[in-house]
KEMI-962050 format. One record per residue: residue in three letters; z, y, x of N, C-alpha, C in turn. Coordinates in steps of 0.001 Angstrom, whole numbers, m for minus. Atoms other than C-alpha are relative to their C-alpha. Layout:
REM KEMI-962050
<atom aa="ALA" n_Z="Z" n_Y="Y" n_X="X" ca_Z="Z" ca_Y="Y" ca_X="X" c_Z="Z" c_Y="Y" c_X="X"/>
...
END
This chain:
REM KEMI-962050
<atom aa="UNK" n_Z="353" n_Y="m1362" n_X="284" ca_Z="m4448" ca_Y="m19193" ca_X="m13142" c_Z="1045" c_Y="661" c_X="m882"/>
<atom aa="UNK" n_Z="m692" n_Y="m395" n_X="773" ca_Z="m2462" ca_Y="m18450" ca_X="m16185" c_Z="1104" c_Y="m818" c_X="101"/>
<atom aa="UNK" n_Z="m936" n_Y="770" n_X="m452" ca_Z="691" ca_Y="m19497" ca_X="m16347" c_Z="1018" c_Y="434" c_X="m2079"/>
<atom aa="UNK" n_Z="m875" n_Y="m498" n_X="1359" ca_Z="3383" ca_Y="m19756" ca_X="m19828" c_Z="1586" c_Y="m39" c_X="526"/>
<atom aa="UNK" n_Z="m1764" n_Y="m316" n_X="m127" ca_Z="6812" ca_Y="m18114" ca_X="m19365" c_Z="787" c_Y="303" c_X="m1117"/>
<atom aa="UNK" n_Z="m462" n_Y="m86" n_X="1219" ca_Z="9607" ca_Y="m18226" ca_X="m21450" c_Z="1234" c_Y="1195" c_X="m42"/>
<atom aa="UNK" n_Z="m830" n_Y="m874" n_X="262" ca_Z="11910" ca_Y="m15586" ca_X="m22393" c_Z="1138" c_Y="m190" c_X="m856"/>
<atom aa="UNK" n_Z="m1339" n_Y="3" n_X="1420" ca_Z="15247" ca_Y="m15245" ca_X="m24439" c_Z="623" c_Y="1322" c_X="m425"/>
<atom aa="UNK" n_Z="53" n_Y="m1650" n_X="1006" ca_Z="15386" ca_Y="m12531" ca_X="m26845" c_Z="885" c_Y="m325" c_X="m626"/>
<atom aa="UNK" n_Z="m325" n_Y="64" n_X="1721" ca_Z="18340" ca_Y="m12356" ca_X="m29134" c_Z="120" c_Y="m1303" c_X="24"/>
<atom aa="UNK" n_Z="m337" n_Y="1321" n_X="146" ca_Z="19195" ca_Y="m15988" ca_X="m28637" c_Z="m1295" c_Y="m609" c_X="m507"/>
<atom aa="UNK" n_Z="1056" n_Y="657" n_X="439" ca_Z="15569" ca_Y="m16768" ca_X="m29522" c_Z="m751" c_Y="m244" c_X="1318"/>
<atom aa="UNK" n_Z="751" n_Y="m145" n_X="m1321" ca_Z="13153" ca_Y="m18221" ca_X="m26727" c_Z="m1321" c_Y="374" c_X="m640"/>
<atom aa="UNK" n_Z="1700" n_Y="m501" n_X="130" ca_Z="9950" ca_Y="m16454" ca_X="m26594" c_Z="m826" c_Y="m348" c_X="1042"/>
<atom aa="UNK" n_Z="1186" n_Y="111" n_X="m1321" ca_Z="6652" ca_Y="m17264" ca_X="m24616" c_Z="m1014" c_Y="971" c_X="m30"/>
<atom aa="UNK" n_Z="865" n_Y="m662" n_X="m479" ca_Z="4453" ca_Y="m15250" ca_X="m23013" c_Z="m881" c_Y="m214" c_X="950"/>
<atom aa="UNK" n_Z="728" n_Y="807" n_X="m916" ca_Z="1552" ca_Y="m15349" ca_X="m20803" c_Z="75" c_Y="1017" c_X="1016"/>
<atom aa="UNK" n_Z="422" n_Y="m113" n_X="m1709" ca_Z="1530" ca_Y="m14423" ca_X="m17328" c_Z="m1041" c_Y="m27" c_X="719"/>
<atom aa="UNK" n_Z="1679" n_Y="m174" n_X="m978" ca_Z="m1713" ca_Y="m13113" ca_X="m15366" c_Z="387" c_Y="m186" c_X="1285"/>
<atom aa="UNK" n_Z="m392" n_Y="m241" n_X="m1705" ca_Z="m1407" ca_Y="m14195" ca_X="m12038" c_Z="m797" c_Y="1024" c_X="727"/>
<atom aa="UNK" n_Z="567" n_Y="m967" n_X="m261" ca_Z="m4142" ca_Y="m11834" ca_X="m11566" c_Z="m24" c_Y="765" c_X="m80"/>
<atom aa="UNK" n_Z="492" n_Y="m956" n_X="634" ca_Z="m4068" ca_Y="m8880" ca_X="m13061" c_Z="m680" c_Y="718" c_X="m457"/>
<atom aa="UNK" n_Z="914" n_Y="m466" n_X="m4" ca_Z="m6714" ca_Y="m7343" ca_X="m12039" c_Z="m1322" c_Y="m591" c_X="m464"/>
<atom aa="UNK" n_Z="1110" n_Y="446" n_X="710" ca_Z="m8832" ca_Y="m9904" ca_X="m13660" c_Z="m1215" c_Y="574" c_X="m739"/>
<atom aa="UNK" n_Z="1096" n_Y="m655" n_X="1353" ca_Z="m10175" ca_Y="m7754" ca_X="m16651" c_Z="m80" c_Y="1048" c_X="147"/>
<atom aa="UNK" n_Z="215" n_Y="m1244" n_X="m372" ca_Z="m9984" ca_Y="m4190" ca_X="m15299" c_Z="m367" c_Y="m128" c_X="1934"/>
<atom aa="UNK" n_Z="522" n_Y="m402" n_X="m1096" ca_Z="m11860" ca_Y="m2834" ca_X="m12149" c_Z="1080" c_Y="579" c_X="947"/>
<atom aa="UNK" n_Z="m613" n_Y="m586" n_X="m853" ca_Z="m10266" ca_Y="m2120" ca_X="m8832" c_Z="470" c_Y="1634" c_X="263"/>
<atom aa="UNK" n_Z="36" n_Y="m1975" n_X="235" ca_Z="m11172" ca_Y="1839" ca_X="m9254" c_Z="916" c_Y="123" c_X="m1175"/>
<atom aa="UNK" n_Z="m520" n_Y="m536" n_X="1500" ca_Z="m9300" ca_Y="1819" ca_X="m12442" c_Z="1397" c_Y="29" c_X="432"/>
<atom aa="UNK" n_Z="m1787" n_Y="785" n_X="m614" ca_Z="m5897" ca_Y="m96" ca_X="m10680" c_Z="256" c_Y="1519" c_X="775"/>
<atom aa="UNK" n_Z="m717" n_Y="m1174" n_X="m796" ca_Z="m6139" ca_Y="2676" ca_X="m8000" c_Z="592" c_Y="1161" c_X="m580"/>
<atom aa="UNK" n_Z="m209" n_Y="m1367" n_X="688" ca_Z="m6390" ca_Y="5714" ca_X="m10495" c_Z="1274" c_Y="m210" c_X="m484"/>
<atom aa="UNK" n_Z="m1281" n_Y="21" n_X="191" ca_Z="m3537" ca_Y="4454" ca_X="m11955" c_Z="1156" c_Y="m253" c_X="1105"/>
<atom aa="UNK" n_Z="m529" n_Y="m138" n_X="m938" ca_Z="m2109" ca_Y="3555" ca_X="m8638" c_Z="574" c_Y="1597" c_X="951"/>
<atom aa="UNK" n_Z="m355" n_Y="m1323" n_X="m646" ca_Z="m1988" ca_Y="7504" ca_X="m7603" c_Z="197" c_Y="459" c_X="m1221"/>
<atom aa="UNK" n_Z="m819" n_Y="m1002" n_X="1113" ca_Z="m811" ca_Y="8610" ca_X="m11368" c_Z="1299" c_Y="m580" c_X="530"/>
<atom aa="UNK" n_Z="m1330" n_Y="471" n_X="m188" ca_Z="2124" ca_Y="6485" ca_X="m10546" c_Z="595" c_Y="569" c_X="777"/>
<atom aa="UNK" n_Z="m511" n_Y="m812" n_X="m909" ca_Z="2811" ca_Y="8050" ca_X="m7392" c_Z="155" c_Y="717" c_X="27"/>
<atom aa="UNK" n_Z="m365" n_Y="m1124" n_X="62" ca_Z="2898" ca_Y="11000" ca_X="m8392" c_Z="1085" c_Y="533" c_X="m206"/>
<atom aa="UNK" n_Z="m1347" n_Y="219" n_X="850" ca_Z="5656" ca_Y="10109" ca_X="m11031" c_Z="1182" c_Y="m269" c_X="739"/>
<atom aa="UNK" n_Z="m1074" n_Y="742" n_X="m672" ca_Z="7860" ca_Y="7735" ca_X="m9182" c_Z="m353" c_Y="m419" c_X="1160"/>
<atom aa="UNK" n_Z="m19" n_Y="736" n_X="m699" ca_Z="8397" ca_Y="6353" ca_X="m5865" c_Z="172" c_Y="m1636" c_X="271"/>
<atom aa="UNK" n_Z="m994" n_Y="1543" n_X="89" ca_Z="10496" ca_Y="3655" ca_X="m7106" c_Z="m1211" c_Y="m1053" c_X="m979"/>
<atom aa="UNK" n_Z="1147" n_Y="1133" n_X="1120" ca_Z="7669" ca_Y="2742" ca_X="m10112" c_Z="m932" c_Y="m431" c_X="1098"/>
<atom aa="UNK" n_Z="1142" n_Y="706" n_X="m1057" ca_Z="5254" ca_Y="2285" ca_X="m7154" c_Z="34" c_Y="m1258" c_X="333"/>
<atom aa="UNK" n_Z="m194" n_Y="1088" n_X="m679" ca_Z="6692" ca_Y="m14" ca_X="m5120" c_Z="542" c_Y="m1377" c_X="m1323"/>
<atom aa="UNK" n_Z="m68" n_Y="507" n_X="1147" ca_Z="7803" ca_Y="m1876" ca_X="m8537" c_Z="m1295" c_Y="m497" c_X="m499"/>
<atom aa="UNK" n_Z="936" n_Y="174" n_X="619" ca_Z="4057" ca_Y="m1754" ca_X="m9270" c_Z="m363" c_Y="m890" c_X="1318"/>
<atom aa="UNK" n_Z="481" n_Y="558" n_X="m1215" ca_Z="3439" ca_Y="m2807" ca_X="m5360" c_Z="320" c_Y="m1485" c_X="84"/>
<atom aa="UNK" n_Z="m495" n_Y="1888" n_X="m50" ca_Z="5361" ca_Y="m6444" ca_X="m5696" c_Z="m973" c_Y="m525" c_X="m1110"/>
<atom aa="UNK" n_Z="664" n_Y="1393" n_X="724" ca_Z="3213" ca_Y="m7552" ca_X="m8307" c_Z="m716" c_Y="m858" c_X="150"/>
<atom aa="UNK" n_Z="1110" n_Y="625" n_X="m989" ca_Z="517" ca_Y="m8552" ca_X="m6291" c_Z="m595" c_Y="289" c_X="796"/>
<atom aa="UNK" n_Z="952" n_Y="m401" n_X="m1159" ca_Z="m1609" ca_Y="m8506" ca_X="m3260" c_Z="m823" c_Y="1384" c_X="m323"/>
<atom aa="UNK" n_Z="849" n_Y="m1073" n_X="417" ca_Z="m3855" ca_Y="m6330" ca_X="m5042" c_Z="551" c_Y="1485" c_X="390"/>
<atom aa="UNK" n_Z="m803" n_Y="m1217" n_X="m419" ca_Z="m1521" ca_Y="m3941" ca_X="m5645" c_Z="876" c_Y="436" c_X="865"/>
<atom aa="UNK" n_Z="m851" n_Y="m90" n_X="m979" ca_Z="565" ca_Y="m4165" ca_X="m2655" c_Z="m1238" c_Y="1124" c_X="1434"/>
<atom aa="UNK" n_Z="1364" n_Y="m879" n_X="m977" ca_Z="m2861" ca_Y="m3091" ca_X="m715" c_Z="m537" c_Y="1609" c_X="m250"/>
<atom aa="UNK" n_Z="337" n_Y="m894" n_X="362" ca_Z="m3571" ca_Y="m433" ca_X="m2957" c_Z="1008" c_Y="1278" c_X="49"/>
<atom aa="UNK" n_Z="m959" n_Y="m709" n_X="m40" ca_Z="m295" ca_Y="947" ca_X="m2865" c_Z="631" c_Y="910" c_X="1810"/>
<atom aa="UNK" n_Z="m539" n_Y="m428" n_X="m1504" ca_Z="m351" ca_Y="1373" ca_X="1191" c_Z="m1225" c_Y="1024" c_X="662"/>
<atom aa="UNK" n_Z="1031" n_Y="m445" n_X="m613" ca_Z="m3641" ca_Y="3194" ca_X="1231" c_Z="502" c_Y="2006" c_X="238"/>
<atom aa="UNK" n_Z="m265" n_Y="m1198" n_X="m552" ca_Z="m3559" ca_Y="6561" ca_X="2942" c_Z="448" c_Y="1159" c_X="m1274"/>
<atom aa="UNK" n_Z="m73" n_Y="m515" n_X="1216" ca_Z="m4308" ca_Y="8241" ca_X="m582" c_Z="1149" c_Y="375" c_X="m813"/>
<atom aa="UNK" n_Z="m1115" n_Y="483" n_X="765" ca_Z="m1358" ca_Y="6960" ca_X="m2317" c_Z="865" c_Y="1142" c_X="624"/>
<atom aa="UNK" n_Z="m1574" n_Y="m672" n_X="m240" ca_Z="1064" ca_Y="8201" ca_X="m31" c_Z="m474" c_Y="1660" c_X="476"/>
<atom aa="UNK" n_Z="55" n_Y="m1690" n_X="m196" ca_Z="m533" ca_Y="11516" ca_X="509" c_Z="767" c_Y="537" c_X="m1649"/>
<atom aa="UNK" n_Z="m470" n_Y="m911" n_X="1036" ca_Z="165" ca_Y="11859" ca_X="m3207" c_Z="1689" c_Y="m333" c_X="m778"/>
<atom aa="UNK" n_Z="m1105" n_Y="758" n_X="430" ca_Z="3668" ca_Y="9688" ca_X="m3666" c_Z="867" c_Y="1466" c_X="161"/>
<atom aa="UNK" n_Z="m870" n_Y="m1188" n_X="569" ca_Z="6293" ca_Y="12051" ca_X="m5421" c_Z="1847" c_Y="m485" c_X="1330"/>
<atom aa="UNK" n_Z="m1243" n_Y="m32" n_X="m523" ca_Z="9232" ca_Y="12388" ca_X="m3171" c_Z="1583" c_Y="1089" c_X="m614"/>
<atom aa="UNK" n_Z="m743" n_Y="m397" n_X="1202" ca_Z="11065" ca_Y="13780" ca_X="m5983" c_Z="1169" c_Y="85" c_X="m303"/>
<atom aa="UNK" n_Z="m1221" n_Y="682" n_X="682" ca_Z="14124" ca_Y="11915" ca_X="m6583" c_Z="1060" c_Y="683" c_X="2085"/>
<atom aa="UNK" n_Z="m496" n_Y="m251" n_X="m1428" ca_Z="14965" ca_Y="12503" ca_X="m2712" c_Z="m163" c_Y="2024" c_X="381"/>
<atom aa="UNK" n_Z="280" n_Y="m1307" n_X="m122" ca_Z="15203" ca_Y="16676" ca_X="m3313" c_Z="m77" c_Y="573" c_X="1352"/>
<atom aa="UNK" n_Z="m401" n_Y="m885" n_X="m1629" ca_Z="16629" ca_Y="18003" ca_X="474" c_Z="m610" c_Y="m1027" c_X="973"/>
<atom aa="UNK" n_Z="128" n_Y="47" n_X="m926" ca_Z="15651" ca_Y="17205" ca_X="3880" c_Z="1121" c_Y="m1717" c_X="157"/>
<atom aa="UNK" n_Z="m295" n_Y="1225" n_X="m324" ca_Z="16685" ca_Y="13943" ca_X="4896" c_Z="1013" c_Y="m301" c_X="1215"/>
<atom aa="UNK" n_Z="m803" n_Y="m694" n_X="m611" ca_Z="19102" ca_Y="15600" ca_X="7490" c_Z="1451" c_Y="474" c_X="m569"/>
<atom aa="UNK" n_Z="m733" n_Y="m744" n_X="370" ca_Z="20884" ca_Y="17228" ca_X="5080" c_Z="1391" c_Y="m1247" c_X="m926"/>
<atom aa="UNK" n_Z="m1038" n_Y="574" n_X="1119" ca_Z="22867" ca_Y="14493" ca_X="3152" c_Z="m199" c_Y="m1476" c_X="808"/>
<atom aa="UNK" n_Z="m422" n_Y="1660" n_X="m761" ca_Z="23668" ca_Y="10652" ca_X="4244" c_Z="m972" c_Y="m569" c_X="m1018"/>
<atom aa="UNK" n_Z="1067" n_Y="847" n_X="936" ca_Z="20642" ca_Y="8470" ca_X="3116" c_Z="m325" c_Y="m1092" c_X="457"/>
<atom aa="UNK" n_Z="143" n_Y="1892" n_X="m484" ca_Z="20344" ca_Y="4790" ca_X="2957" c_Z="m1002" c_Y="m131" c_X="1356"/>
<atom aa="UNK" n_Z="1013" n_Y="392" n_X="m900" ca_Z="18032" ca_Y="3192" ca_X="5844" c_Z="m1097" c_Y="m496" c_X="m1024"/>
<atom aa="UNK" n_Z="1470" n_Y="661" n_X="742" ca_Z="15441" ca_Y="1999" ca_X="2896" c_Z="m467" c_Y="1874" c_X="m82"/>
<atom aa="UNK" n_Z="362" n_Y="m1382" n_X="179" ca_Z="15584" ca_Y="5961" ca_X="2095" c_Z="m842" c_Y="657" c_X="946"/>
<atom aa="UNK" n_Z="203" n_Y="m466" n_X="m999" ca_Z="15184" ca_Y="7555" ca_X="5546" c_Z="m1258" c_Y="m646" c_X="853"/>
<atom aa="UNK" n_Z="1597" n_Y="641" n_X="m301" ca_Z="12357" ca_Y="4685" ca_X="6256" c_Z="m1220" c_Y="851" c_X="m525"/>
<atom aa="UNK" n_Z="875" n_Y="m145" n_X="1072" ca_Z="10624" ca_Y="5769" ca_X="3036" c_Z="m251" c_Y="1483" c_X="525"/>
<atom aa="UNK" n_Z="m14" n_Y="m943" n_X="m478" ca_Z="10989" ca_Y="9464" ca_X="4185" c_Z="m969" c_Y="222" c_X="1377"/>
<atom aa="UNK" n_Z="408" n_Y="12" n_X="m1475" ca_Z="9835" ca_Y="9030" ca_X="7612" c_Z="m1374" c_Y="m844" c_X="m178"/>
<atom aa="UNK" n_Z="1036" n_Y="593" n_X="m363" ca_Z="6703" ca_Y="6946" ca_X="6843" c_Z="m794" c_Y="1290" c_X="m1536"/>
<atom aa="UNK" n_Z="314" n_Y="m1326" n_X="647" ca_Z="5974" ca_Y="9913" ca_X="3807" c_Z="m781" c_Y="1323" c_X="1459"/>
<atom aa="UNK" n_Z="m308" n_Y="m1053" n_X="m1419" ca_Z="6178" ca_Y="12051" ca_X="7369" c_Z="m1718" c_Y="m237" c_X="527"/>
<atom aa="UNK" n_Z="488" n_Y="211" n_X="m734" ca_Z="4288" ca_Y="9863" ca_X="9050" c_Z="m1817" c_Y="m285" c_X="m464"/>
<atom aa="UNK" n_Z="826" n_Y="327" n_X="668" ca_Z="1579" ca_Y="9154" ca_X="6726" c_Z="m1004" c_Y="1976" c_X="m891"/>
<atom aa="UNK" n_Z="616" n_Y="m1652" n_X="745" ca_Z="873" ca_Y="13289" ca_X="6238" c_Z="m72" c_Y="m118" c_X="m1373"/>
<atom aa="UNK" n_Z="m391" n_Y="m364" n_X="1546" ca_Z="2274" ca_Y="13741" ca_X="2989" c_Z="212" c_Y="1247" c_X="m369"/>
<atom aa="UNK" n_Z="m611" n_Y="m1662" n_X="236" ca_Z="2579" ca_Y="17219" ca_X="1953" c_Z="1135" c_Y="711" c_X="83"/>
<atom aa="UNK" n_Z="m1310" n_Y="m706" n_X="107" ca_Z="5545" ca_Y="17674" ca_X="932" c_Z="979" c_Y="m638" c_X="1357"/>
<atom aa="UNK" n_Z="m179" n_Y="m5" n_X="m1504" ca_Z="6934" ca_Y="15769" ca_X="3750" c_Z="m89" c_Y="1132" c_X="1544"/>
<atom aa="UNK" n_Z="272" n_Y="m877" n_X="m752" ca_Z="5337" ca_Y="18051" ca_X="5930" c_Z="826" c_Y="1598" c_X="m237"/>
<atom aa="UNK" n_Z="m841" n_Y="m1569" n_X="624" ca_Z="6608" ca_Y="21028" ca_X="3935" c_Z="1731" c_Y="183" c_X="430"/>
<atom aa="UNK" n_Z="m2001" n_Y="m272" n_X="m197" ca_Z="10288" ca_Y="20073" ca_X="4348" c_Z="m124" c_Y="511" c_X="1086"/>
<atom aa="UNK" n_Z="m867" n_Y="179" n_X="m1769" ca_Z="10187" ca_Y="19126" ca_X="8237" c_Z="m226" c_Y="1495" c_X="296"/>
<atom aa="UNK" n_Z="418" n_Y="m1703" n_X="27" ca_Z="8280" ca_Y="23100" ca_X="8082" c_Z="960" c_Y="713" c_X="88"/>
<atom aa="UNK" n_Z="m818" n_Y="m821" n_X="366" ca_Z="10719" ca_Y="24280" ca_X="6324" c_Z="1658" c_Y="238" c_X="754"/>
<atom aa="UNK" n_Z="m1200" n_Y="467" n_X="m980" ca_Z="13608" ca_Y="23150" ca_X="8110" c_Z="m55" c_Y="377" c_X="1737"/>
<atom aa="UNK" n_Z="363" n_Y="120" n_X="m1847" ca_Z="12342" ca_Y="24104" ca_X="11936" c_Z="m373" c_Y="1648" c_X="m611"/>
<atom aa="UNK" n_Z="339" n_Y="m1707" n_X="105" ca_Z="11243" ca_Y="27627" ca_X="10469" c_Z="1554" c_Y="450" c_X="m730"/>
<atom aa="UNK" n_Z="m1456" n_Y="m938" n_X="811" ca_Z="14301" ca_Y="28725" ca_X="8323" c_Z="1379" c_Y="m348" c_X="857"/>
<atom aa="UNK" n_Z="m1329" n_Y="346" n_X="m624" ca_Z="17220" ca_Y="26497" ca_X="9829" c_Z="m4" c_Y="288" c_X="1957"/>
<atom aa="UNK" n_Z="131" n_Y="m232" n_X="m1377" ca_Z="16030" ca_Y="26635" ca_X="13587" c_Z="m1088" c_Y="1377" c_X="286"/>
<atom aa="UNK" n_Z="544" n_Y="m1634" n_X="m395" ca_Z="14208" ca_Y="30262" ca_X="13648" c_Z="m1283" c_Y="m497" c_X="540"/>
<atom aa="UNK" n_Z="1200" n_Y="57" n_X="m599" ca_Z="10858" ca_Y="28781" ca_X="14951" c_Z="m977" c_Y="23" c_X="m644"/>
<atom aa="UNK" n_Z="1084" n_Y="m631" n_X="434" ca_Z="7696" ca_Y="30797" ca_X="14244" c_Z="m781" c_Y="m1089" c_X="m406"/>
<atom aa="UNK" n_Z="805" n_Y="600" n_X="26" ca_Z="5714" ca_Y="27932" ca_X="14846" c_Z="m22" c_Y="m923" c_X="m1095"/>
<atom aa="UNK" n_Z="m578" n_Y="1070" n_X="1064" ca_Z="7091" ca_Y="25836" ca_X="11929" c_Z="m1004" c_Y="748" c_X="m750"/>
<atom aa="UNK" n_Z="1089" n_Y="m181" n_X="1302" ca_Z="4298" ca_Y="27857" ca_X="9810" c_Z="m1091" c_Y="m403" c_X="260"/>
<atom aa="UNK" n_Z="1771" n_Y="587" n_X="m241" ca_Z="1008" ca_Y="26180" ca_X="11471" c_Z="281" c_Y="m1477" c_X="m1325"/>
<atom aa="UNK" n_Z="m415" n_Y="926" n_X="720" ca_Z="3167" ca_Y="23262" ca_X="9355" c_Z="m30" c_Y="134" c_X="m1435"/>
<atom aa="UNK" n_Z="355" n_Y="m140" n_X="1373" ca_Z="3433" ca_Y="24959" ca_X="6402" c_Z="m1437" c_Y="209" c_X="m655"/>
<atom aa="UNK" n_Z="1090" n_Y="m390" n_X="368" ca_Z="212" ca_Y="26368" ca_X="5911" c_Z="m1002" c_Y="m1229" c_X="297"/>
<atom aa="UNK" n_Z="377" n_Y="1579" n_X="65" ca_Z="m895" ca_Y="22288" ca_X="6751" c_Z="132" c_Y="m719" c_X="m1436"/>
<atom aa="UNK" n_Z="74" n_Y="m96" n_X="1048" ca_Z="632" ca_Y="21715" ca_X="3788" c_Z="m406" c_Y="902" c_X="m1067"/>
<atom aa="UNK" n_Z="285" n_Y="m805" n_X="676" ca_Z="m405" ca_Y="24798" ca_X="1725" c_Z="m1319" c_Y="m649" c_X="m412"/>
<atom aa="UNK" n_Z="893" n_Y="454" n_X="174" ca_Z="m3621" ca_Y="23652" ca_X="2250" c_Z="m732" c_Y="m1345" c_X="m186"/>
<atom aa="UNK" n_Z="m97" n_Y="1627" n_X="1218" ca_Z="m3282" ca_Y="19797" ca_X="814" c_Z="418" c_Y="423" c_X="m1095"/>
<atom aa="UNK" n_Z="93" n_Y="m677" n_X="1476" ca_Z="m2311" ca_Y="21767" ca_X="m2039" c_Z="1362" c_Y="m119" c_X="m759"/>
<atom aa="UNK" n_Z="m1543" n_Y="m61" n_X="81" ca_Z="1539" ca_Y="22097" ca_X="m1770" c_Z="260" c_Y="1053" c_X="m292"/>
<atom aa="UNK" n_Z="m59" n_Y="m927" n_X="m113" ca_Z="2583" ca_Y="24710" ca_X="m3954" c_Z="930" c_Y="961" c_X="9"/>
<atom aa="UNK" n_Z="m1112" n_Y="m864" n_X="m862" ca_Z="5758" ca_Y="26046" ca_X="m2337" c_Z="m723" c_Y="371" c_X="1085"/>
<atom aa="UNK" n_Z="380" n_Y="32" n_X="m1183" ca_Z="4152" ca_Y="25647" ca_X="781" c_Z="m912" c_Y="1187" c_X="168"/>
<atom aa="UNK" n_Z="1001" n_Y="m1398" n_X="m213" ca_Z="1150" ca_Y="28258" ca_X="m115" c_Z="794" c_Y="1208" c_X="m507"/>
<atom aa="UNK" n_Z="m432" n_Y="m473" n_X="783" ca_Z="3645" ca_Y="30056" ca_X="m2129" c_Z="1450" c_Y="1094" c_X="1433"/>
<atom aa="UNK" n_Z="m716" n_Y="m835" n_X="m1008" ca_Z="5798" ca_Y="30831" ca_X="1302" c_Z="m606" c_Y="718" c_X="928"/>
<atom aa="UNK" n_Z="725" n_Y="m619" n_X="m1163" ca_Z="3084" ca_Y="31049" ca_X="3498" c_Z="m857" c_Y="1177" c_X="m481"/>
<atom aa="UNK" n_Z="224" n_Y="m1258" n_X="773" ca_Z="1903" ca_Y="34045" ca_X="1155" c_Z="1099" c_Y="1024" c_X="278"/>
<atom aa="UNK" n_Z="m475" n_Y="m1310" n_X="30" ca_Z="4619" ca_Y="35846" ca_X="1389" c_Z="720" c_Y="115" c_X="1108"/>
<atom aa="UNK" n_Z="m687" n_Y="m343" n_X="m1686" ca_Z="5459" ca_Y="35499" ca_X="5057" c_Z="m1264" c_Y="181" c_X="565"/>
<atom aa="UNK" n_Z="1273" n_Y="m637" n_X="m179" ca_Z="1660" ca_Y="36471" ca_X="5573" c_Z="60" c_Y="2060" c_X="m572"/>
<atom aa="UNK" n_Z="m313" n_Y="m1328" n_X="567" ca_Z="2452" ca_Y="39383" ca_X="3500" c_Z="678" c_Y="997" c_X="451"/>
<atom aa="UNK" n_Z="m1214" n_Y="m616" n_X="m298" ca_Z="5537" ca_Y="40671" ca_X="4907" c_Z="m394" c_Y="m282" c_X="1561"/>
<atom aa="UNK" n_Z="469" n_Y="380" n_X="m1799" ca_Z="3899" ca_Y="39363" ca_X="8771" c_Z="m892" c_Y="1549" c_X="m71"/>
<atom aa="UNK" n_Z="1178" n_Y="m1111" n_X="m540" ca_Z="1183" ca_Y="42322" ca_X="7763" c_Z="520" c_Y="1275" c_X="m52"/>
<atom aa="UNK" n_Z="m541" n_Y="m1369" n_X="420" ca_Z="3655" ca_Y="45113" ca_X="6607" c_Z="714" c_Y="662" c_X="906"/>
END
């Protein structure tokens, strides 16, 4: 179960204990809540949080998560600049997994760069997961659609 690991601090060895569980002493509902603050934050802390264990490897793939995982660090379109294959995965399963902002780019990109109307049934998909560029364009191309 527990396990003793040793560390070296400063030329000193230190021990510590190791939960193979984690989730031992806190509730599953608690792991998740913190499982979607994380995502919000980082992509990278996720999956960082996702290797630690089964637990969290499960919790980290649930629909939830990646509706709310921050695609943050990855600003433009995934088109627009040369991006690793771990990147362009991570991107594309964001996509695929109806992520907001995901959605918002590919929107944004098929309405502004390729002129197609229809790229706003996309935005206003996201607007309404609660993306707020997304309601923030589709306002004022509603606006300027009625004038």
């Amino acid at each position: 179960m527990n396990s003793k690991h040793y560390t070296t601090v400063g030329g000193k060895r230190r021990k510590h204990l190791h939960l193979d569980v984690p989730q031992a002493f806190i509730p599953e509902l608690a792991w998740f809540k913190v499982m979607l603050y994380v995502a919000t934050q980082s992509s990278e802390d996720l999956f960082r949080m996702a290797s630690v264990c089964p637990l969290f490897n499960t919790l980290a793939n649930t629909p939830q998560v990646w509706n709310t995982i921050s695609m943050e660090k990855y600003q433009d379109h995934i088109n627009w600049y040369y991006a690793t294959t771990q990147v362009r995965h991570f991107m594309q399963q964001c996509r695929a997994r109806e992520n907001p902002e995901a959605i918002f780019r590919e929107a944004f990109e098929v309405f502004f760069r390729q002129g197609n109307v229809e790229a706003l049934s996309g935005m206003r998909v996201a607007a309404k997961a609660g993306h707020m560029e997304a309601a923030y364009l589709v306002g004022l191309l509603v606006f300027f659609e009625s004038t």
